[in-house]
N, C-alpha and C positions, 0 to 999 in steps of 0.2 A: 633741647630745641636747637634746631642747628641756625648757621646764621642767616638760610634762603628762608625757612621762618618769619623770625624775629626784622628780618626787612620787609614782608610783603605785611606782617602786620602793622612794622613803624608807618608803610606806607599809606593803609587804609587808614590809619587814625589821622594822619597828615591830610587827606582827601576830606573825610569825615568832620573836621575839625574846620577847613577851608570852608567846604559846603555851608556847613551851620553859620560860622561867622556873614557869609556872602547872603546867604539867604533870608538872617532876619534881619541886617541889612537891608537889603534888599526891598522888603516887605513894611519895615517902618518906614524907608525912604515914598514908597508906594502909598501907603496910608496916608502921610501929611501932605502927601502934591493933591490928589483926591478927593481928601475929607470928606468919605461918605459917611453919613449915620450910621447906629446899628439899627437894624430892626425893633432891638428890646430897649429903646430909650424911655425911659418912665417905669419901666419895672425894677423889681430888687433883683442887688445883683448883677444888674448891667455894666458891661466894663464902660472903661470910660475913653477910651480912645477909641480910633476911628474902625469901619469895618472893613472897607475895601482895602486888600484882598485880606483872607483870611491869613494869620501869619504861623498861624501852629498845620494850617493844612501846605502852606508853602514849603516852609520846614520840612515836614514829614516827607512829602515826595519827594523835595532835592535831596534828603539823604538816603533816601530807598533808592533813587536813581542810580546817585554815587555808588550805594553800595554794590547793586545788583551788579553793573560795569567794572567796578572793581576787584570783585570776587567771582562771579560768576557760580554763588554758594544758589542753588535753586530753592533748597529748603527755608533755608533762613531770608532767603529776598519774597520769597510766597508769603513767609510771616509775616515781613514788615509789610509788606506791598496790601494783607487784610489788616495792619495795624494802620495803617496810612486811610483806607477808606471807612474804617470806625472813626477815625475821628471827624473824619469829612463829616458822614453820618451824625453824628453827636455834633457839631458845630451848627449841623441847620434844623434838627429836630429840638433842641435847648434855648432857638430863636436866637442864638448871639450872631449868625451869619446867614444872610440870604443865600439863594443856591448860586447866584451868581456870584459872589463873595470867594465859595467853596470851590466852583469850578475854574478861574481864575487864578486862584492860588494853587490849588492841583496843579495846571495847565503851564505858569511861571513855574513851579517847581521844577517841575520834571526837564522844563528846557533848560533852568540854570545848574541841577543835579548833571544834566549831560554833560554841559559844556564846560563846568568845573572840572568836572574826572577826564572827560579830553584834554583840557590844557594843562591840566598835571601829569598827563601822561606824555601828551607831546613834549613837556619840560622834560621829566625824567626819560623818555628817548633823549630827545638832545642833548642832556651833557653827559651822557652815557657815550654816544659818539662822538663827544668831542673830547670827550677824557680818553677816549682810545684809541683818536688820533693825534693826540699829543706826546701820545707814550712811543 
């Protein structure tokens, strides 16, 4: 594996890595300002923190976002992109998320999935040019 490789992969796990940490972040910080119910309070089973927004549906599309932008892999972004809306699915048909919950957290994903993988790209433009104009 050559080194243009082994950099665009260190890259995406550097993007990937960022995302996940920003987003569930992001999403507990979101849950405790909120504090909405779950739906399933009184049943077995029912988590016990808060439900707005969903944070595994948040998750999932900030990093399908990331990825799809950072790769530009079609097959493998089509994957995650039906892995993303199963569980949307599965979050509101299991009663632990309202659809509002679900399309919320989609909806924050996908705008923090962007804007992570832009501002790590705008970095890595930038000190790319200014390492080259130092030399």
């Amino acid at each position: 594996m050559n080194r243009k490789w082994v950099r665009m992969y260190v890259q995406l796990i550097i993007v990937l890595l960022l995302t996940f940490g920003a987003s569930f972040s992001l999403a507990n910080l979101i849950k405790n300002i909120t504090k909405v119910p779950r739906p399933c309070v009184g049943l077995t089973n029912c988590p016990k923190d808060y439900s707005f927004p969903s944070r595994s549906v948040l998750v999932a599309f900030a990093l399908t976002v990331a990825f799809m932008l950072e790769t530009k892999n079609k097959f493998l972004s089509g994957v995650f992109a039906i892995i993303s809306t199963v569980i949307s699915a599965e979050r509101i048909i299991t009663v632990v998320h309202t659809p509002i919950d679900v399309i919320a957290g989609a909806v924050i994903g996908i705008i923090l999935g962007f804007l992570i993988q832009r501002a790590y790209l705008f970095l890595r433009f930038y000190y790319s040019e200014t390492r080259e104009i130092k030399k």
